[in-house]
mmCIF file of the N, C-alpha and C atoms, coordinates in Angstrom:
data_MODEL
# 
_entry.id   MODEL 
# 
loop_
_atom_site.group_PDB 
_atom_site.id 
_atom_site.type_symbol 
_atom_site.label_atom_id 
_atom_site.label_alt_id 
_atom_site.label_comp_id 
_atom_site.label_asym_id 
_atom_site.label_entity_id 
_atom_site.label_seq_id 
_atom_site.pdbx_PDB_ins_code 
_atom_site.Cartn_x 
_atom_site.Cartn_y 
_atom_site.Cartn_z 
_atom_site.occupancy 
_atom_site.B_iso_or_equiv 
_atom_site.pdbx_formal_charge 
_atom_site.auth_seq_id 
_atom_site.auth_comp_id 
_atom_site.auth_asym_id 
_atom_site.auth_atom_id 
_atom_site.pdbx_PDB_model_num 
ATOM 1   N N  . UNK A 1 1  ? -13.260 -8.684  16.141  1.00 0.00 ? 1  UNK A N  1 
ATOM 2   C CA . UNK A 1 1  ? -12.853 -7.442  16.783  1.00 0.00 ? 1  UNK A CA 1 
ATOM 3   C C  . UNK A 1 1  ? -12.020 -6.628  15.800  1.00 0.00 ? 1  UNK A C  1 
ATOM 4   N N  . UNK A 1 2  ? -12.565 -5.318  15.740  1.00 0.00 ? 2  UNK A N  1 
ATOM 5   C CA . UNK A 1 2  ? -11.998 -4.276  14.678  1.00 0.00 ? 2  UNK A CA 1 
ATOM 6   C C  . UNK A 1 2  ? -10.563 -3.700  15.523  1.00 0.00 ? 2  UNK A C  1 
ATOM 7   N N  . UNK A 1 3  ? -9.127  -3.640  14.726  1.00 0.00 ? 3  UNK A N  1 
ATOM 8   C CA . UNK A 1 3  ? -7.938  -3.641  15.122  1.00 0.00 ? 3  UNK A CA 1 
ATOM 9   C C  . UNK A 1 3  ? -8.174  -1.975  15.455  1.00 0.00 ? 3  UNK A C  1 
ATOM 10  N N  . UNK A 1 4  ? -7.431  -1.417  16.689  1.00 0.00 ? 4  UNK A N  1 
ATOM 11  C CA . UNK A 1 4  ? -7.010  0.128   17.013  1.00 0.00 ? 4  UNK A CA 1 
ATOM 12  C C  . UNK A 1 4  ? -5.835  0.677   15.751  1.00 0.00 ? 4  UNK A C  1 
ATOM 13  N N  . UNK A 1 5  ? -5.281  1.825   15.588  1.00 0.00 ? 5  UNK A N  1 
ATOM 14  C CA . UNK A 1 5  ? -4.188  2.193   15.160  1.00 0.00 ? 5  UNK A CA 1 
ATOM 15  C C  . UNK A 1 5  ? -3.288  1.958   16.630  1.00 0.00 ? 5  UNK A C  1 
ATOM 16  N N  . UNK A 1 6  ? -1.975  1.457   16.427  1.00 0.00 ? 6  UNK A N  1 
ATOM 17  C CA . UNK A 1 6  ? -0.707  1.675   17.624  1.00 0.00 ? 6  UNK A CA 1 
ATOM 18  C C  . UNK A 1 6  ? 0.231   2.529   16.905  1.00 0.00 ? 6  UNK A C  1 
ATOM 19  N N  . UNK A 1 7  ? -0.071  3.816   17.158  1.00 0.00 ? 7  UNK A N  1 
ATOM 20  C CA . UNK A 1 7  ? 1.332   4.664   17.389  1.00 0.00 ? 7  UNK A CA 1 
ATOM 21  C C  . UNK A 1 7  ? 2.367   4.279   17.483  1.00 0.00 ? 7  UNK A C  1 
ATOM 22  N N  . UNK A 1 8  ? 2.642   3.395   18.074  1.00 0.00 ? 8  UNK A N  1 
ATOM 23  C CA . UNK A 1 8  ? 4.253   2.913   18.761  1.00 0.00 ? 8  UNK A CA 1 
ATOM 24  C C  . UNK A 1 8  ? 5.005   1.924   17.695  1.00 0.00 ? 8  UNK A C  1 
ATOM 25  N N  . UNK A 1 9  ? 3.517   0.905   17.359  1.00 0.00 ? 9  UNK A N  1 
ATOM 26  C CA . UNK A 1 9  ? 4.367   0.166   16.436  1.00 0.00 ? 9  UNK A CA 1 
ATOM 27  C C  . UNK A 1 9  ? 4.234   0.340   14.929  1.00 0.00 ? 9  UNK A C  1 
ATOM 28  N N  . UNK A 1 10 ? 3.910   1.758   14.451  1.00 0.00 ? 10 UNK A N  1 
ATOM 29  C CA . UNK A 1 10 ? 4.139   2.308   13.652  1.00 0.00 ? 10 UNK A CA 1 
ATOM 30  C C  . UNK A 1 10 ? 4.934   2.916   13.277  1.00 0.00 ? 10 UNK A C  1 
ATOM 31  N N  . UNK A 1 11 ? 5.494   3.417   14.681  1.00 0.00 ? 11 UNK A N  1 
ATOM 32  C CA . UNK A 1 11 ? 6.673   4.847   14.719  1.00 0.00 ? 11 UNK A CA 1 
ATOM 33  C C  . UNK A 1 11 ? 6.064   6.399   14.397  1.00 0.00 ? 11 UNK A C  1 
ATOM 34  N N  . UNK A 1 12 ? 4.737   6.269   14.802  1.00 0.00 ? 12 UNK A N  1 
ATOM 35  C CA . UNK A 1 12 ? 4.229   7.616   14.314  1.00 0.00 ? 12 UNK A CA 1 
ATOM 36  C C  . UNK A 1 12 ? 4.283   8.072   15.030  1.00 0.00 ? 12 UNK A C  1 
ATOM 37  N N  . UNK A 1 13 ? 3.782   9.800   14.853  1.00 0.00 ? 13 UNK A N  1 
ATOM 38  C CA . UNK A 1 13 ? 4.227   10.956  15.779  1.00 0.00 ? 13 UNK A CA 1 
ATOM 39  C C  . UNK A 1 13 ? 3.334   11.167  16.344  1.00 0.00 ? 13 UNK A C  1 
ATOM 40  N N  . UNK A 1 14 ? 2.364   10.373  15.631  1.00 0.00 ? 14 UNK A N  1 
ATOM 41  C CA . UNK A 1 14 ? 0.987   10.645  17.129  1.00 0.00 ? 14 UNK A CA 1 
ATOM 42  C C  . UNK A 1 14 ? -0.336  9.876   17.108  1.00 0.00 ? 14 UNK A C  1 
ATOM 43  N N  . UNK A 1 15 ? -1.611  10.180  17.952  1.00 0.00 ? 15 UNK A N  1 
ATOM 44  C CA . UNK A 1 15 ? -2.437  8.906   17.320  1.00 0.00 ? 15 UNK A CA 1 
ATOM 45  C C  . UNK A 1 15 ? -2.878  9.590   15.937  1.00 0.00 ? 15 UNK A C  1 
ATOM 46  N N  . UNK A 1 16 ? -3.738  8.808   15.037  1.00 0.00 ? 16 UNK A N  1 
ATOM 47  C CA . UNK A 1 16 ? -4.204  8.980   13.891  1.00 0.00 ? 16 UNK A CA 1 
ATOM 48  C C  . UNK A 1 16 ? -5.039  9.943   13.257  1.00 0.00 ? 16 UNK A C  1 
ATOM 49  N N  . UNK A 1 17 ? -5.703  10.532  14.644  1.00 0.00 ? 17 UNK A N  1 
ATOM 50  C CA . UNK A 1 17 ? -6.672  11.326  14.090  1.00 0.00 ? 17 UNK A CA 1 
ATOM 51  C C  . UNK A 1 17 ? -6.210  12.482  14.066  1.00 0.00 ? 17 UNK A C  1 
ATOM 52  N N  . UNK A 1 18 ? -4.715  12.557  14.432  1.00 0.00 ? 18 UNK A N  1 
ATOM 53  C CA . UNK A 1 18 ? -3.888  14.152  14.882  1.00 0.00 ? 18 UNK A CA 1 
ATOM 54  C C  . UNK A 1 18 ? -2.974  13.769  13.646  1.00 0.00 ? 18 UNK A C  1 
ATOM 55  N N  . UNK A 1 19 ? -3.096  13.194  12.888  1.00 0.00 ? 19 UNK A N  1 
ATOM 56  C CA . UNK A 1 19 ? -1.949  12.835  11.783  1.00 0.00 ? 19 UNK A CA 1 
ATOM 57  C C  . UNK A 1 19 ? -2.423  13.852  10.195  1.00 0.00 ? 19 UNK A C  1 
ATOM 58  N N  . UNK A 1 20 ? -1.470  14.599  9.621   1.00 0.00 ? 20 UNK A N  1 
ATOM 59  C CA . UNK A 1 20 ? -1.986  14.988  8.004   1.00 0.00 ? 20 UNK A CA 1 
ATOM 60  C C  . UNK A 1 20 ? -2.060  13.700  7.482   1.00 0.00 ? 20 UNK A C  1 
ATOM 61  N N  . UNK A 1 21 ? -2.280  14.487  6.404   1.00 0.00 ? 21 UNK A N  1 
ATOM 62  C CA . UNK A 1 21 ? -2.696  13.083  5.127   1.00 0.00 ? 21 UNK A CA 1 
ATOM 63  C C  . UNK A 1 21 ? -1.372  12.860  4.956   1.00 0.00 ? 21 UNK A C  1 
ATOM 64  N N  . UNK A 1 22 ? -0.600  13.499  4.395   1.00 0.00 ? 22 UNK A N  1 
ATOM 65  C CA . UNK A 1 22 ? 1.269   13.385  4.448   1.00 0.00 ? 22 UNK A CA 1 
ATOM 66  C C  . UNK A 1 22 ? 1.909   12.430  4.843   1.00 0.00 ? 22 UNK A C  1 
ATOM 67  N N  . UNK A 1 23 ? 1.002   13.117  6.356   1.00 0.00 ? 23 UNK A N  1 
ATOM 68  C CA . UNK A 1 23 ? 2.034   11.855  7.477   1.00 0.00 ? 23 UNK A CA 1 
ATOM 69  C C  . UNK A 1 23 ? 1.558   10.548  7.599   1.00 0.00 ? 23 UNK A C  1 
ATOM 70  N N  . UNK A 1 24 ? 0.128   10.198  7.362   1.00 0.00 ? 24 UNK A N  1 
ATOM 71  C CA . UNK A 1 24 ? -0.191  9.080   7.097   1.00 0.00 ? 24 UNK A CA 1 
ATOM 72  C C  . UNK A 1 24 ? 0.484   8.458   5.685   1.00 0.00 ? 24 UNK A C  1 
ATOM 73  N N  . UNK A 1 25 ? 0.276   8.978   5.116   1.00 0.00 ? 25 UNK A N  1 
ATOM 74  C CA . UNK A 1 25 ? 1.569   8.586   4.033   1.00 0.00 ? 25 UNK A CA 1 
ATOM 75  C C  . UNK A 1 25 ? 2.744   8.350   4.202   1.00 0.00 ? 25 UNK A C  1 
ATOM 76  N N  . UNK A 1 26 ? 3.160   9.201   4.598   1.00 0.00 ? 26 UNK A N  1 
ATOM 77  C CA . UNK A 1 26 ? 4.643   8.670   5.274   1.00 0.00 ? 26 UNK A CA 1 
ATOM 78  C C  . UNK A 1 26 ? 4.803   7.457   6.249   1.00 0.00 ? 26 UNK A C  1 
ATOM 79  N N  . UNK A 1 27 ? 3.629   7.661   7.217   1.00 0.00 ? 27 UNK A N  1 
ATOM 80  C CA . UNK A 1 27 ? 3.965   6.103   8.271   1.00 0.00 ? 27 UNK A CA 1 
ATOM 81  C C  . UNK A 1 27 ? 3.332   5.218   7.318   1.00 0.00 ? 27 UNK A C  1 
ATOM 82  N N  . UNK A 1 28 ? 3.042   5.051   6.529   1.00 0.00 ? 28 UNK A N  1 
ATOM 83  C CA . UNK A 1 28 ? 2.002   3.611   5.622   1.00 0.00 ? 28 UNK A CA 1 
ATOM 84  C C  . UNK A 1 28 ? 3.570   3.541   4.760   1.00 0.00 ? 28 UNK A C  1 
ATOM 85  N N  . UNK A 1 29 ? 3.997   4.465   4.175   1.00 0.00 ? 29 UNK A N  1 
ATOM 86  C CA . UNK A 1 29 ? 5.642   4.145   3.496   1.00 0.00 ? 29 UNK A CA 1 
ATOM 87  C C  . UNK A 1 29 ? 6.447   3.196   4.410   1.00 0.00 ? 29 UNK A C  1 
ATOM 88  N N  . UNK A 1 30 ? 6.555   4.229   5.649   1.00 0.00 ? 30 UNK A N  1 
ATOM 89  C CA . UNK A 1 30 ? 7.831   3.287   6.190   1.00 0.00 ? 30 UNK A CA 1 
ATOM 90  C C  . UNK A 1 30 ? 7.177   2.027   6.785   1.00 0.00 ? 30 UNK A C  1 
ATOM 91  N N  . UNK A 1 31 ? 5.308   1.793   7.231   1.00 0.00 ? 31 UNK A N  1 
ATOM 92  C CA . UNK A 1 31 ? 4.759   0.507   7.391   1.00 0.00 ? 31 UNK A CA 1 
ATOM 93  C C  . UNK A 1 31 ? 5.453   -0.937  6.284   1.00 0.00 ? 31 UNK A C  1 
ATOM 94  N N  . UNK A 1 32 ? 5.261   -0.009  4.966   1.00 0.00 ? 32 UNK A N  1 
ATOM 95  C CA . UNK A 1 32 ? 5.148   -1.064  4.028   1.00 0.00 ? 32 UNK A CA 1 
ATOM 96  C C  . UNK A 1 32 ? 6.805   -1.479  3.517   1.00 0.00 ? 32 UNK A C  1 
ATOM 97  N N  . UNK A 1 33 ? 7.674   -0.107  4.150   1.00 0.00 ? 33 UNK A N  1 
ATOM 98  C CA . UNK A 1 33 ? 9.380   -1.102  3.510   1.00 0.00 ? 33 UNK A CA 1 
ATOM 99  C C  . UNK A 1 33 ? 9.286   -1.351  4.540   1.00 0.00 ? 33 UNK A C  1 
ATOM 100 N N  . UNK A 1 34 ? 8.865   -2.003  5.750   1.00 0.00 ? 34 UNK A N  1 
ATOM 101 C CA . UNK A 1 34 ? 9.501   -2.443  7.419   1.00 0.00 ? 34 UNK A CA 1 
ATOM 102 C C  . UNK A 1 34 ? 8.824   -3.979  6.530   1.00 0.00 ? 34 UNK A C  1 
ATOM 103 N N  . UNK A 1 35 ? 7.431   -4.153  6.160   1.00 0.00 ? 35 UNK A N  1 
ATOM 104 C CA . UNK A 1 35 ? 7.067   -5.555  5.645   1.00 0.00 ? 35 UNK A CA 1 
ATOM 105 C C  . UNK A 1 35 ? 8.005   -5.529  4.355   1.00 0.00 ? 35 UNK A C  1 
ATOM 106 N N  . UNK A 1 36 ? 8.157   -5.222  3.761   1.00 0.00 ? 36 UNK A N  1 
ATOM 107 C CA . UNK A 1 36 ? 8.750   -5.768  2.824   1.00 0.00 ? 36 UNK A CA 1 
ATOM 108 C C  . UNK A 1 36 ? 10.448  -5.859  2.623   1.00 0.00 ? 36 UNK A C  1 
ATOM 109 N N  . UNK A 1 37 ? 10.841  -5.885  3.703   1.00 0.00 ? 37 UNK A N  1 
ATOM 110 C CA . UNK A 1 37 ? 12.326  -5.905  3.911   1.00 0.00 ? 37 UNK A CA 1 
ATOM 111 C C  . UNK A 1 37 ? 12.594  -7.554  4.314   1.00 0.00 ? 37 UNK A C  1 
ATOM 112 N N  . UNK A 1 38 ? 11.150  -8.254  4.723   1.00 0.00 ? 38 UNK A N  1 
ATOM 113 C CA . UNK A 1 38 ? 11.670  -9.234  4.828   1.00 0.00 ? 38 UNK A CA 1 
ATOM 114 C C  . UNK A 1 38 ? 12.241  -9.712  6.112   1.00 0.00 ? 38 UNK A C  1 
ATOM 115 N N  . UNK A 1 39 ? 12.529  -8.816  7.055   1.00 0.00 ? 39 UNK A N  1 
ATOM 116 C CA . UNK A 1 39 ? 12.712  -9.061  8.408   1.00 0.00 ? 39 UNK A CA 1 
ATOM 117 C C  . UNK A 1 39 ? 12.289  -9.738  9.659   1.00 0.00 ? 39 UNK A C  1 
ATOM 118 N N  . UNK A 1 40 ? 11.004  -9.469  9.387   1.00 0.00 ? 40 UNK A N  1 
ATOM 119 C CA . UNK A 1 40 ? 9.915   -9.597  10.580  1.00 0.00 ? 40 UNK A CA 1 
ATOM 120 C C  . UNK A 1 40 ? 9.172   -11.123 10.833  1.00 0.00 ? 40 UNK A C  1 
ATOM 121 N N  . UNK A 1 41 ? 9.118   -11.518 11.887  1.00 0.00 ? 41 UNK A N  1 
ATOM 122 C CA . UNK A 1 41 ? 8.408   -12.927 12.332  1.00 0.00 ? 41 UNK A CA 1 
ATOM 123 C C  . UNK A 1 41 ? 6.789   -12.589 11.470  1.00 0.00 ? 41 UNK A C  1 
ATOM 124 N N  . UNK A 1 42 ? 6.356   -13.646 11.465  1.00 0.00 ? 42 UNK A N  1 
ATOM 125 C CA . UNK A 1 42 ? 5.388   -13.942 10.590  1.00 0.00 ? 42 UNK A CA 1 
ATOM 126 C C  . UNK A 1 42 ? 3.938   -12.795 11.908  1.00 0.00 ? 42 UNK A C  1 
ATOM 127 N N  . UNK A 1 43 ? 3.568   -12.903 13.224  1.00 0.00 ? 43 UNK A N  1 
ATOM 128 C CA . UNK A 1 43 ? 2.801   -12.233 13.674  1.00 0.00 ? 43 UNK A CA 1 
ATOM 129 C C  . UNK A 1 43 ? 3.723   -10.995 13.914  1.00 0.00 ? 43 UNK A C  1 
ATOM 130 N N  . UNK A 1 44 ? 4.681   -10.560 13.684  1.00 0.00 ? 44 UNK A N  1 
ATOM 131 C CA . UNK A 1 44 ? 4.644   -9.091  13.829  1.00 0.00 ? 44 UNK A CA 1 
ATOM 132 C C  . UNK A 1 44 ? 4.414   -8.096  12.377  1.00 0.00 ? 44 UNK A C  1 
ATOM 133 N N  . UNK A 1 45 ? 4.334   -9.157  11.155  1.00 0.00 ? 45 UNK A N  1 
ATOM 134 C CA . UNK A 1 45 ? 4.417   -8.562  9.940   1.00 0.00 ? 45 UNK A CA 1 
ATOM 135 C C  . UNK A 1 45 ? 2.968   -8.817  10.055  1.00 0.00 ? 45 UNK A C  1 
ATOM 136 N N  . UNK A 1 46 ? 2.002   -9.725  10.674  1.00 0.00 ? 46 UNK A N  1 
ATOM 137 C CA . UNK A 1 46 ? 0.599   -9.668  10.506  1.00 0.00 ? 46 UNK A CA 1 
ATOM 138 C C  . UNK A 1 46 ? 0.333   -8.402  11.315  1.00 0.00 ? 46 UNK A C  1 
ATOM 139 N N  . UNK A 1 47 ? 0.817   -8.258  12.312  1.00 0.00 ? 47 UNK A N  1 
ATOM 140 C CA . UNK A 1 47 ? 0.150   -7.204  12.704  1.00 0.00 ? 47 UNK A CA 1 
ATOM 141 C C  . UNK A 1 47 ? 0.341   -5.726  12.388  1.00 0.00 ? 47 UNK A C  1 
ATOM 142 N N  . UNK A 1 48 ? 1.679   -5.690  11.750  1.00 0.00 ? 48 UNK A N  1 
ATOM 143 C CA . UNK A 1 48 ? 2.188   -4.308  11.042  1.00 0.00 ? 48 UNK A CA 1 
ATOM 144 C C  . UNK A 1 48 ? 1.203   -4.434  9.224   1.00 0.00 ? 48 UNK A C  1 
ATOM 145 N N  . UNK A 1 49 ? 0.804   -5.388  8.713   1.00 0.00 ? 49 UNK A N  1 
ATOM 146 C CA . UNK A 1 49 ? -0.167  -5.402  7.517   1.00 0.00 ? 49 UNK A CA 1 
ATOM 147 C C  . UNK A 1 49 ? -1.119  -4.818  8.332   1.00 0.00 ? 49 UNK A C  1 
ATOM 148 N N  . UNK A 1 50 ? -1.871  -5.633  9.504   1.00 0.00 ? 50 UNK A N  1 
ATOM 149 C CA . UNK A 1 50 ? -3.329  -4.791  10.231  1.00 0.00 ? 50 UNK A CA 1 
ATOM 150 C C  . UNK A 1 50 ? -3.388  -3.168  10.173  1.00 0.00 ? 50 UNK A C  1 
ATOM 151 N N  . UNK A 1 51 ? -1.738  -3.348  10.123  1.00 0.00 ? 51 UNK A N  1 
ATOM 152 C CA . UNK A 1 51 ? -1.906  -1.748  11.031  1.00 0.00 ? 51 UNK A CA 1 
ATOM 153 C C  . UNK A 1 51 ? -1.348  -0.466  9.382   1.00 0.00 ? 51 UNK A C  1 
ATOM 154 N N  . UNK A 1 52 ? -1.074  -1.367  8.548   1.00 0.00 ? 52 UNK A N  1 
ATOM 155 C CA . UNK A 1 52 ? -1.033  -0.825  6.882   1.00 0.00 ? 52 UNK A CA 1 
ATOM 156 C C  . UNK A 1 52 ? -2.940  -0.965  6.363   1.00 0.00 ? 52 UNK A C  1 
ATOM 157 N N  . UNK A 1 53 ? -3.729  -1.975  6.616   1.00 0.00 ? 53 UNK A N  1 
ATOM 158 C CA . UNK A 1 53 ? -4.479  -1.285  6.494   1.00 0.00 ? 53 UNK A CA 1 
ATOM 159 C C  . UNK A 1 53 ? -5.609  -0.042  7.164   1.00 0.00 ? 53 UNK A C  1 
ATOM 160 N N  . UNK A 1 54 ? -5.163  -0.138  8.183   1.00 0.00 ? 54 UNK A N  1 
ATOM 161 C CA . UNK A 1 54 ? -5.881  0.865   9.144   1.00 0.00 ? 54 UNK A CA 1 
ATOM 162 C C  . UNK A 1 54 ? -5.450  2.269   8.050   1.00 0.00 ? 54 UNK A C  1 
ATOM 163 N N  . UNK A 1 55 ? -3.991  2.378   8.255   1.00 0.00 ? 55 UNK A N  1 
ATOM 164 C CA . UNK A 1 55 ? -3.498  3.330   7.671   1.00 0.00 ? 55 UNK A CA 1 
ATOM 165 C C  . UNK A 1 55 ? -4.051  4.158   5.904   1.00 0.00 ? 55 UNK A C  1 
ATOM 166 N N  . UNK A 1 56 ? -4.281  2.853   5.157   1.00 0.00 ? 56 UNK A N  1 
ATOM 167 C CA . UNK A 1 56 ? -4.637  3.193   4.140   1.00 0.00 ? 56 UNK A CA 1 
ATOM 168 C C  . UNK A 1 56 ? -6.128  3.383   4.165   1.00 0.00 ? 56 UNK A C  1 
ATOM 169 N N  . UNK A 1 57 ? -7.142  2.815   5.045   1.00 0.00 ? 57 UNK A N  1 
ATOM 170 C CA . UNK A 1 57 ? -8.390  3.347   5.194   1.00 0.00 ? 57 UNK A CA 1 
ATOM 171 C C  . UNK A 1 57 ? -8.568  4.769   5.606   1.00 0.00 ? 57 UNK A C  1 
ATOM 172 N N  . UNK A 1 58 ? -8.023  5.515   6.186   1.00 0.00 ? 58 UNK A N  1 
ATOM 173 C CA . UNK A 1 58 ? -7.867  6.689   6.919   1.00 0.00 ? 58 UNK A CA 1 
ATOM 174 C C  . UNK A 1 58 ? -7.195  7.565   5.591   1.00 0.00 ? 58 UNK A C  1 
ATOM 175 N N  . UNK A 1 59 ? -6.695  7.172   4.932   1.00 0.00 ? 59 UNK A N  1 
ATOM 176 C CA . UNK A 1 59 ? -6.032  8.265   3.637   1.00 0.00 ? 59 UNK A CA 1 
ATOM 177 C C  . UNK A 1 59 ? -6.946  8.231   2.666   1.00 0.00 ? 59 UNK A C  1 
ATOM 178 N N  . UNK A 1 60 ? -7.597  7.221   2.375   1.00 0.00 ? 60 UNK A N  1 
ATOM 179 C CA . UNK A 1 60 ? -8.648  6.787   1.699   1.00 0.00 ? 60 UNK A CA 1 
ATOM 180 C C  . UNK A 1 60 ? -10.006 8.318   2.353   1.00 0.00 ? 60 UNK A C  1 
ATOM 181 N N  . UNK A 1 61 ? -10.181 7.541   3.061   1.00 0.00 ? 61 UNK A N  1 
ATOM 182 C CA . UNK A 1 61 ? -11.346 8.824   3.937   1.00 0.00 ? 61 UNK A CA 1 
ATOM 183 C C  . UNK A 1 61 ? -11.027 10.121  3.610   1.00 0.00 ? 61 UNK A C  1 
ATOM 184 N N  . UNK A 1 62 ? -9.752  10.218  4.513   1.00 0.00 ? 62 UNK A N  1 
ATOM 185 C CA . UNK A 1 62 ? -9.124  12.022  4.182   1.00 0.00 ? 62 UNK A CA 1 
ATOM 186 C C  . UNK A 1 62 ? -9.250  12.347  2.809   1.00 0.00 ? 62 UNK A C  1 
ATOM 187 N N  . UNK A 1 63 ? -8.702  11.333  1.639   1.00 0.00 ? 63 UNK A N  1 
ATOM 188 C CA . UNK A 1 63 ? -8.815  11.835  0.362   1.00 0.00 ? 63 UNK A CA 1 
ATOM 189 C C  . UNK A 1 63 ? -11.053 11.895  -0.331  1.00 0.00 ? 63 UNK A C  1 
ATOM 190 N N  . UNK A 1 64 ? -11.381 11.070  0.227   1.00 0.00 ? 64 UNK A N  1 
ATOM 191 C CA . UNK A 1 64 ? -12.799 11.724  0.279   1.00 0.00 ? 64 UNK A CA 1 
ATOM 192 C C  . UNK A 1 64 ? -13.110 12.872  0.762   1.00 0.00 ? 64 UNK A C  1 
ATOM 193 N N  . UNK A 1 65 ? -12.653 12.822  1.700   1.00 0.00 ? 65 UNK A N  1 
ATOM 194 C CA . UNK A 1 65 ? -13.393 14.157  2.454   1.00 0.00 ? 65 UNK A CA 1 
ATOM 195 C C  . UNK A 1 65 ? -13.263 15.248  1.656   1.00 0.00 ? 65 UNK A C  1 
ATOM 196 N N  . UNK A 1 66 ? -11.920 15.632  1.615   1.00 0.00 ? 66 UNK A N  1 
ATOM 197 C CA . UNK A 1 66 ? -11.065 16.445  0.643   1.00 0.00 ? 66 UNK A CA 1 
ATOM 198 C C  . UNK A 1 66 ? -12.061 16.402  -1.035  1.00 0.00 ? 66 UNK A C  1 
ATOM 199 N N  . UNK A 1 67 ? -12.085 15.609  -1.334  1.00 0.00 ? 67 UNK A N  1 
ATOM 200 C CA . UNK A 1 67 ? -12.982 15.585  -2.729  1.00 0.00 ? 67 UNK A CA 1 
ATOM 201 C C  . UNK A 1 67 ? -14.707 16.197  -2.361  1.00 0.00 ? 67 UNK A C  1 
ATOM 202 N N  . UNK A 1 68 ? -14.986 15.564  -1.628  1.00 0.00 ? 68 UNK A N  1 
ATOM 203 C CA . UNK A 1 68 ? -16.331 15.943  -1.245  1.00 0.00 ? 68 UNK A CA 1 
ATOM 204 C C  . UNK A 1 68 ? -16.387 18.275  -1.011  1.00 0.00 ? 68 UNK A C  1 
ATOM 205 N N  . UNK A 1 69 ? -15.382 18.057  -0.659  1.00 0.00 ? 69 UNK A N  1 
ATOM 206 C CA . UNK A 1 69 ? -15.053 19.534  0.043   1.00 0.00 ? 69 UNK A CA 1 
ATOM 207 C C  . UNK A 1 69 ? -15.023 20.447  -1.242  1.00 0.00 ? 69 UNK A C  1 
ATOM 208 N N  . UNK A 1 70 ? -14.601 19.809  -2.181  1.00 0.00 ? 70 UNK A N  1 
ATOM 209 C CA . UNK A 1 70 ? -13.907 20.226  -3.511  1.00 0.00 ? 70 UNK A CA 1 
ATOM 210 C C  . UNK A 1 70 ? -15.025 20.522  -4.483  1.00 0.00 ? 70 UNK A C  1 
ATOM 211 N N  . UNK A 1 71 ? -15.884 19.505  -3.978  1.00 0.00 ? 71 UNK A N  1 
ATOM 212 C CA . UNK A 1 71 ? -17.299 19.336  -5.122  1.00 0.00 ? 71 UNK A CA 1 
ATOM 213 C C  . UNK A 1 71 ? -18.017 20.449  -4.988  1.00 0.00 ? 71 UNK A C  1 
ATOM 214 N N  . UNK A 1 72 ? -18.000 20.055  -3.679  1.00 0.00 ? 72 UNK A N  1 
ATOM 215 C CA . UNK A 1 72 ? -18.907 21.235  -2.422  1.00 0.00 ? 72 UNK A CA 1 
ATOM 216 C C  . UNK A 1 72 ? -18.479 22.548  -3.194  1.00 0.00 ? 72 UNK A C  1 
ATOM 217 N N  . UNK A 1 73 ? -17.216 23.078  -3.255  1.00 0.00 ? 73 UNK A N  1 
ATOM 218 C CA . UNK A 1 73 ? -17.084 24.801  -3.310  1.00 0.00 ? 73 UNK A CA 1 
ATOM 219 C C  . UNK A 1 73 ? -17.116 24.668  -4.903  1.00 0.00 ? 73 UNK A C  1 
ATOM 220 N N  . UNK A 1 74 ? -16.733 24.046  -5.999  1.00 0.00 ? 74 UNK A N  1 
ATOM 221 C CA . UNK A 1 74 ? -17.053 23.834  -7.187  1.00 0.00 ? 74 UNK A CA 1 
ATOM 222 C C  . UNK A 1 74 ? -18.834 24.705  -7.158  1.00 0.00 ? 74 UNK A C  1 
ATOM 223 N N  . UNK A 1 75 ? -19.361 23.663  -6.541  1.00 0.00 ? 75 UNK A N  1 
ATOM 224 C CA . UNK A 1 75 ? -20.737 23.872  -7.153  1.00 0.00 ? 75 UNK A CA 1 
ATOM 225 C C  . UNK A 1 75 ? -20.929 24.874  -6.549  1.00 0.00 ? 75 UNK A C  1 
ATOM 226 N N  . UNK A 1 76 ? -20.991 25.602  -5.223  1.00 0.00 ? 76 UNK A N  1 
ATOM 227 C CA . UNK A 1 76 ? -21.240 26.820  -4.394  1.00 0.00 ? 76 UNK A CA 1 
ATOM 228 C C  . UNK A 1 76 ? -20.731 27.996  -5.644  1.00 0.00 ? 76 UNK A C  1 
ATOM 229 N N  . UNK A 1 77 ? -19.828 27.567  -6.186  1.00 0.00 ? 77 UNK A N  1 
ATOM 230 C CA . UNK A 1 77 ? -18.514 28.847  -7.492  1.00 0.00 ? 77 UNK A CA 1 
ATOM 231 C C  . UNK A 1 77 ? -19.500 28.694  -8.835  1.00 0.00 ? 77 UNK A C  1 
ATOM 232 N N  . UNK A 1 78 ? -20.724 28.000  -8.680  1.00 0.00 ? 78 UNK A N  1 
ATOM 233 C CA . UNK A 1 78 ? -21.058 28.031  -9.822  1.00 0.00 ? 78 UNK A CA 1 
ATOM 234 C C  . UNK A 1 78 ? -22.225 29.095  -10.125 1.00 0.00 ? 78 UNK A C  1 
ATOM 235 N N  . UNK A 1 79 ? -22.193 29.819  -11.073 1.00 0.00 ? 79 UNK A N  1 
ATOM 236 C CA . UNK A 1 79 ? -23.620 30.751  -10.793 1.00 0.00 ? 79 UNK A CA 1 
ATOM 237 C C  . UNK A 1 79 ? -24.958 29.971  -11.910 1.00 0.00 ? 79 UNK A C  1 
ATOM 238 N N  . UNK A 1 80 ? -26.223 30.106  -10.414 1.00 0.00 ? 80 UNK A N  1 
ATOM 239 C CA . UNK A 1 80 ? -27.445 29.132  -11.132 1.00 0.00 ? 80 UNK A CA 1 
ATOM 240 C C  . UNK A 1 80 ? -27.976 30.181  -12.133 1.00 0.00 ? 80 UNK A C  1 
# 
């Protein structure tokens, strides 16, 4: 079973698909010092990693898309 994004136990401002690229950046930041502070029981740091990679797949994408978009008006700017 493929994991959801949780808002809540991210601390984000909203679900994922309403998020900038920014802010996914920003919640994958504060995802990754909350694991690496060392704090957390062993299944809540598994499930805050699940939820670091959700995060970094989705920035990953956005930063495709964004490139694809880029190629796109590149070549449209080009005269044949």
């Amino acid at each position: 079973m493929t994991a959801e994004f949780d808002a809540k136990l991210c601390a984000a401002p909203g679900p994922l698909d309403s998020l900038t690229f920014e802010q996914i950046l920003s919640v994958l930041e504060s995802v990754t010092n909350r694991l690496a502070n060392g704090e957390l029981g062993i299944e809540a740091a598994a499930d805050l990693y699940e939820q670091a990679e959700i995060l970094h797949a989705a920035a990953e994408a956005r930063l495709a898309a964004v490139n694809a978009r880029l190629s796109r008006l590149r070549s449209e700017g080009t005269p044949t």
